[in-house]
C-alpha positions as CSV (number, residue, x, y, z in Angstrom):
1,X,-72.8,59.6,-117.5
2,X,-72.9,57.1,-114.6
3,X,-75.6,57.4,-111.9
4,X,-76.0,55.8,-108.5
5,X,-77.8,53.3,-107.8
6,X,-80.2,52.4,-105.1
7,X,-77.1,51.5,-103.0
8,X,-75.1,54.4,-103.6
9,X,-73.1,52.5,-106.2
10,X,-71.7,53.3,-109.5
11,X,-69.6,52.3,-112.4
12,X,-66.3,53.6,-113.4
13,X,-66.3,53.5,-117.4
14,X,-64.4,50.7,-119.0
15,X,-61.5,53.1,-120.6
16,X,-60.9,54.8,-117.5
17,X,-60.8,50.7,-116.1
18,X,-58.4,49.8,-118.9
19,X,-56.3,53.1,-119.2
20,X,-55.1,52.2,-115.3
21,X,-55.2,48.5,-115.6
22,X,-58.4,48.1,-113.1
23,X,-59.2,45.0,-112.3
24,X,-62.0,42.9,-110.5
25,X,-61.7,43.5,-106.3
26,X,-58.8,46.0,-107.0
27,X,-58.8,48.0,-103.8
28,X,-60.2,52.2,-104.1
29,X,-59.7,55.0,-102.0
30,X,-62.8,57.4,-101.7
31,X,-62.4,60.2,-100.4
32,X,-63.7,63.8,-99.9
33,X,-61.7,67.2,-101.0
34,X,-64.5,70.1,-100.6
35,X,-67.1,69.3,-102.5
36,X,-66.3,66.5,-104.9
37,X,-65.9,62.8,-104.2
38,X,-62.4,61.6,-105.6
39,X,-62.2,57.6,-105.9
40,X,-58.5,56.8,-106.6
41,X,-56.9,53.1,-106.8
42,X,-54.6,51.8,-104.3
43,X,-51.5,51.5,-106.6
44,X,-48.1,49.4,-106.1
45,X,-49.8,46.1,-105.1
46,X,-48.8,43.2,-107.0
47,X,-51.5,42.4,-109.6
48,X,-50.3,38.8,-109.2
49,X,-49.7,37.9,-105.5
50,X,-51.3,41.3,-103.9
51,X,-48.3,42.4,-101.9
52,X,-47.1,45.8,-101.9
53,X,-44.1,46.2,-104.1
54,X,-42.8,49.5,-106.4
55,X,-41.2,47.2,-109.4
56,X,-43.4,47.2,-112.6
57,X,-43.5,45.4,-115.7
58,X,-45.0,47.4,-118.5
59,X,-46.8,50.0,-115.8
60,X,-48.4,47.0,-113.9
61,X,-47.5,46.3,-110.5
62,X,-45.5,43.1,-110.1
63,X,-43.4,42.0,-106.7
64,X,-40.2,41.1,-107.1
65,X,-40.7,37.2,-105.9
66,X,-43.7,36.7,-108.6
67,X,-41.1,38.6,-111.3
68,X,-38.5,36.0,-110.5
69,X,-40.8,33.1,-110.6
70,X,-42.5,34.5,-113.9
71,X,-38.9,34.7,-115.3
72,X,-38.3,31.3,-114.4
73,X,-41.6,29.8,-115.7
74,X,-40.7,31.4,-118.9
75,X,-36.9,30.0,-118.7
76,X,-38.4,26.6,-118.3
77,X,-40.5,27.1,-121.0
78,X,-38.0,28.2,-123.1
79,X,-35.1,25.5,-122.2
């Protein structure tokens, strides 16, 4: 069970990380409801470029600019 520690942090365990695709600096939202503390991430930000976008690839956040130019790394790739 995670504890805080002498600066009020704490650790969100790594399958809760992975099962919403957390990343390093990913913005959280703490807030308070009664008596519990409920820590929820900022969703529909690009995990690429940052900017707030509602198009996903696979669940993950991706803008529509950095899907086009992933597209067209790939098509370069492939070509």
């Amino acid at each position: 069970m995670p504890k805080l520690d002498y600066l009020g942090r704490t650790t969100i365990p790594k399958v809760i990380r992975d099962t919403l695709s957390l990343e390093p600096e990913d913005e959280l939202e703490v807030k308070l409801e009664g008596f519990r503390i409920v820590i929820e991430p900022v969703l529909n930000k690009c995990r690429i470029c940052g900017e707030q976008t509602e198009h996903k690839v696979r669940n993950i956040p991706v803008c529509k600019k950095c899907l086009d130019w992933l597209n067209g790394s790939r098509a370069k790739k492939m070509g």
